[in-house]
N, C-alpha and C positions, 0 to 999 in steps of 0.2 A: 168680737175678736177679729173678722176678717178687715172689720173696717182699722182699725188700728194697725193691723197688720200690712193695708197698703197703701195707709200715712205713711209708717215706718218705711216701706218701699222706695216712697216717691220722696220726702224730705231724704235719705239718703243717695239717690239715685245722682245728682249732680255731683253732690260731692265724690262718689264713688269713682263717676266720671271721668272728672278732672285729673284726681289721681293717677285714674290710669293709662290718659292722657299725658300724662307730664311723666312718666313713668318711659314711656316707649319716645316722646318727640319731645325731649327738654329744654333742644333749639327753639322751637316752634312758643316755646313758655317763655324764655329768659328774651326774646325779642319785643314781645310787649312792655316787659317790666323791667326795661333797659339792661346797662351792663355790670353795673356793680355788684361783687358779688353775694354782699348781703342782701341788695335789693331784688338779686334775682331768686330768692328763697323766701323772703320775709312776706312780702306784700302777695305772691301767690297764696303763702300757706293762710296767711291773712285770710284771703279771700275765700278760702273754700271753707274755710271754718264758717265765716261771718255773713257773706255773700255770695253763694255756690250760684246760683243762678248770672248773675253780674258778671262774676270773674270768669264763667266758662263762654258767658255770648262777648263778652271785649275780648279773648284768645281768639273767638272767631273770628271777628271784625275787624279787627288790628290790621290785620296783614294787610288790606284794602285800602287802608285811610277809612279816617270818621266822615262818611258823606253824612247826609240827612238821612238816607233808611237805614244805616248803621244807628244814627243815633236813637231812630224808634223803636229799632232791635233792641238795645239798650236801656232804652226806656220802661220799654215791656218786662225784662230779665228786671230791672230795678223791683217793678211793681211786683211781680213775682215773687220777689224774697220779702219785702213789704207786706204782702198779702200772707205771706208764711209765717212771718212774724206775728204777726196782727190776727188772723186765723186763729193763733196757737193761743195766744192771749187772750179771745171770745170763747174759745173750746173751754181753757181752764176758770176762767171766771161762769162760766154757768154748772160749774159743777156745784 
């Protein structure tokens, strides 16, 4: 029970994030994901749906420009939703 209880924790924890994030600084969100304003709704919500991890380390790193330790930030946040995915898929197959 406790272990379930802080999967559920942590797979919701970013997206919770993001939310409330974008909630309080929605300049700070619509500058990554340009100006239009379908595109500045769509591809966030996208993101925290499909890729919570991804889409809250590119909010962070945006503002900077993409150097090369941006991109590893990136990289890592990638593998992380990958790993979450994939994780969840190993869990339900040995049941």
């Amino acid at each position: 029970m406790g272990c379930c209880l802080f999967a559920s924790i942590l797979a919701g924890a970013p997206r919770l994030a993001s939310i409330i994030w974008w909630l309080f600084q929605p300049v700070r969100w619509s500058v990554p994901f340009g100006g239009w304003p379908i595109v500045w709704w769509l591809w966030p919500t996208a993101g925290i749906l499909l890729v919570p991890w991804t889409t809250l380390m590119y909010v962070i790193v945006y503002p900077g420009g993409l150097s090369v330790i941006n991109w590893i930030f990136l990289g890592l946040a990638v593998a992380m939703d990958v790993g979450s995915y994939a994780g969840g898929q190993r869990s339900y197959s040995n049941r």
